[in-house]
N, C-alpha and C positions, 0 to 999 in steps of 0.2 A: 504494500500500500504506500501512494507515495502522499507525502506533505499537503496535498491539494486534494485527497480523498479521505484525509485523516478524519475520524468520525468521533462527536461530542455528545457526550452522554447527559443531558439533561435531570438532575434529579427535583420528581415533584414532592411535596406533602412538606412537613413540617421536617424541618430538621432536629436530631436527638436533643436531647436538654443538657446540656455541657456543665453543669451542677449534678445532676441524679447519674452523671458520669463518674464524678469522684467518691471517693470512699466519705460514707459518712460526716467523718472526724474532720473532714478537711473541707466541705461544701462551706462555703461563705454564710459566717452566721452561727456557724455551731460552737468555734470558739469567739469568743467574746474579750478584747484585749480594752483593759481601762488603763490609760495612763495619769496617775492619780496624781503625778505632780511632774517639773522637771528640773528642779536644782536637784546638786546630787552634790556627798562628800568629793569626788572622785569628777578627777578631768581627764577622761580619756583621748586619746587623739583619734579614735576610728569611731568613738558613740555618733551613735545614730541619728540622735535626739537633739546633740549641743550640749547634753549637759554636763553641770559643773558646779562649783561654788556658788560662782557667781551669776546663774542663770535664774532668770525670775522664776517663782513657784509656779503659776497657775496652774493650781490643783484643781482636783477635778471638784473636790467639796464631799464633806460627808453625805448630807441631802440628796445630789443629785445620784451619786452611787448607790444610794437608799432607792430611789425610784427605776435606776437601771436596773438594779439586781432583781427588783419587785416583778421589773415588765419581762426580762428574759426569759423564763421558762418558756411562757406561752409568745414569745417570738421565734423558737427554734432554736436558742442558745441551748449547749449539754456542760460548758464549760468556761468561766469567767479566771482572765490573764489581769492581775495586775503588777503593774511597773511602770519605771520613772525612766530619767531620774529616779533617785532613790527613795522608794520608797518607806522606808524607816526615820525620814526626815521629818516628816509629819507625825505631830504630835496627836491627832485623832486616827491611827494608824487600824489601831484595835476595834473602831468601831467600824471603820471600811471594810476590814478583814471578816466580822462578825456580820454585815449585812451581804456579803456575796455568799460567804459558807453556809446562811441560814437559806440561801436560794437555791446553789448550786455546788458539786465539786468548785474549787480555786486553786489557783498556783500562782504565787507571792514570789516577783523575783527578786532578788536585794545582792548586793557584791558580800554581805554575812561579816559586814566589817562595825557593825555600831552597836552592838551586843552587849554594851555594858549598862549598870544603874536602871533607869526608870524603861529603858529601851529593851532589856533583859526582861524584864520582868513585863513588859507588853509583849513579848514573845511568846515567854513562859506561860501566859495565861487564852492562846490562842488555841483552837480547836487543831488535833491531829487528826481526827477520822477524816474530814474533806477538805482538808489544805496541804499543798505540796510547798514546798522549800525551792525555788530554782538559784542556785548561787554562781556565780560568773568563776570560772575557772578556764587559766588560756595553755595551761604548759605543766610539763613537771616537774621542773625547775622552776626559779624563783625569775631568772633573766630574761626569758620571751614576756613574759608578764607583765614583768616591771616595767619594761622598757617601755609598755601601752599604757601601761595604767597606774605606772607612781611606784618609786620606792619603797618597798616593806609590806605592798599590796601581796604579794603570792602568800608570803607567809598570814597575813591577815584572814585570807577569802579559806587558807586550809583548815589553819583555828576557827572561822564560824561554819564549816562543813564539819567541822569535829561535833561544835556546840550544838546546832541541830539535830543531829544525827544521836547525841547525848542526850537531847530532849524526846528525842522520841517523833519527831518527825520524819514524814516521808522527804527524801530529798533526790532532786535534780542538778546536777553541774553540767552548765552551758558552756562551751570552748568556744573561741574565733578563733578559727587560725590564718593566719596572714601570711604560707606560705604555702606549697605544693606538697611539703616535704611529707610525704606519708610515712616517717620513721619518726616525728611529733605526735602524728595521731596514737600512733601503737603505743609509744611511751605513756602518753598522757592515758590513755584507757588502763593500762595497765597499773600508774600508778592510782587511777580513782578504784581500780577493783581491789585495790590493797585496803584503798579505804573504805570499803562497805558499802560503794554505790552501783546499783546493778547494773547490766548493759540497758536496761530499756532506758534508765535514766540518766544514760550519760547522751548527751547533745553536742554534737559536733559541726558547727556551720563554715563555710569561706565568708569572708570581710565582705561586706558591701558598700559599694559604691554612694555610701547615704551621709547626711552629716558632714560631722568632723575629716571623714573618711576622705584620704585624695586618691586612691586607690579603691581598685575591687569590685566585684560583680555588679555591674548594670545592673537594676532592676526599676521597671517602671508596672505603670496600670496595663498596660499592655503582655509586659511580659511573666508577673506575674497573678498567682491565683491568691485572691483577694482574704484576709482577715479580719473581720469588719474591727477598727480600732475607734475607741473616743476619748477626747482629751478635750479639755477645756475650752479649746476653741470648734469641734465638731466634731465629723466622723469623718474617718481614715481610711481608706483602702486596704492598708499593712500598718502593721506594727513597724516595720524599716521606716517608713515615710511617715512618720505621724508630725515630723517638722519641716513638712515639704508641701509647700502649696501646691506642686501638680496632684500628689494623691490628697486632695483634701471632695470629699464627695457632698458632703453638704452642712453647713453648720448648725442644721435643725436635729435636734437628738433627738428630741421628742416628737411624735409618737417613736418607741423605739423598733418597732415591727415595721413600719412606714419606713425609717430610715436603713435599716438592714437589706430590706428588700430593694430599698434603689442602689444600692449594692451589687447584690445578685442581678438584678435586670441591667447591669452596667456589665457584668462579669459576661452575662449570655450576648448582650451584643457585640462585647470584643470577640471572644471567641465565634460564634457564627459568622459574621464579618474575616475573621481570619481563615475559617473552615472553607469559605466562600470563596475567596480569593486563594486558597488553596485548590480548588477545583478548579477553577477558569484562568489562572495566570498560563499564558504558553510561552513554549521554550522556543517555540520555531515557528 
């Protein structure tokens, strides 16, 4: 058949639903990511977010996390993410914590570095059945670490994976790694299963290209599959971009079912849009 008799396949009816494609856990909407503030002890050079010391709070607010966690179930949330900035900064910590767990499973991420006095003791008094621990951990040495995230940080983030883990917490340690090197990864898995953390719970990402970050994976609304995020100025696309005007999807939170779903109906047009143009683009 030559180039001028090539024949085009016309497809009719609705095309699949690029959501009830993905596994459950991952369709837009099921997990539920709250950014509950964004100054943080900690100035990384690769955070996502910008944060820092010196970076204003705007927190998400007790209240409003009161009325997110309320609406989530019956929006198709199975899973509320909170994180900053850091979130141990806030002194109403305990009760954000207490109104997603009384809704939903949560996982609380925090770098496990501000453990002491009145901070300790709002730790100690949080729910272990439906709350996870996620603790930032980048290496198994102290040097890949530090070198992102401050001096005397590696040994810090291992002492509060100790101190969770001694509470009785379930815990997760999230790695960046910021090179190719696949004899890091091994290292570092191996060192966390010394420590007691299981493989489901150890999280290993590449750098992204977000923030602070001058380097690292591309990721936009286009290329990636969506997390519905909210933080104080609206809803997010990803937790990567929650300080990035292109993924900013609408500043209207409320209704929360209303805003998740333009989410999702954002999600199904890129993809079918892309599905599309994957059919009909020619090579010749």
């Amino acid at each position: 058949m030559t180039a001028d008799e090539a024949s085009i396949t016309i497809r009719r009816g609705r095309p699949p639903d690029p959501i009830t494609a993905l596994p459950p856990a991952r369709r837009p909407g099921a997990r539920l990511w709250l950014y509950t503030n964004f100054d943080c002890n900690l100035a990384c050079d690769y955070c996502c977010a910008r944060s820092s010391p010196q970076t204003a709070r705007r927190a998400l607010g007790v209240e409003r996390v009161k009325k997110i966690a309320k609406a989530a179930p019956a929006a198709g949330v199975t899973e509320i993410l909170l994180t900053g900035g850091e979130p141990f900064m806030l002194p109403d910590l305990d009760e954000i914590v207490a109104a997603c767990t009384a809704a939903l499973p949560t996982t609380l991420l925090t770098n496990g570095m501000l453990w002491r006095g009145h901070r300790l003791e709002m730790l100690q008094a949080m729910p272990r059945d439906r709350l996870t621990l996620q603790i930032s951990l980048d290496s198994a040495t102290p040097d890949p670490h530090d070198s992102h995230r401050g001096k005397g940080t590696w040994a810090k983030a291992v002492a509060g994976i100790r101190t969770a883990l001694g509470e009785g917490f379930t815990v997760r340690v999230a790695a960046t790694l910021t090179t190719d090197d696949r004899s890091e990864e091994r290292q570092l898995r191996s060192f966390l299963d010394a420590l007691g953390i299981a493989r489901e719970n150890q999280v290993v990402r590449p750098l992204a290209h977000q923030g602070a970050a001058d380097t690292g994976v591309e990721l936009t609304v286009e290329t990636l599959v969506p997390e519905v995020t909210i933080t104080a100025d609206g809803v997010y696309w990803h937790p990567v971009g929650a300080d990035d005007d292109e993924q900013l999807v609408t500043r209207d939170i409320f209704p929360l079912d209303a805003a998740i779903d333009l989410v999702r109906e954002q999600y199904r047009n890129y993809r079918n849009g892309a599905d599309a143009a994957a059919r009909t683009f020619p090579c010749a």
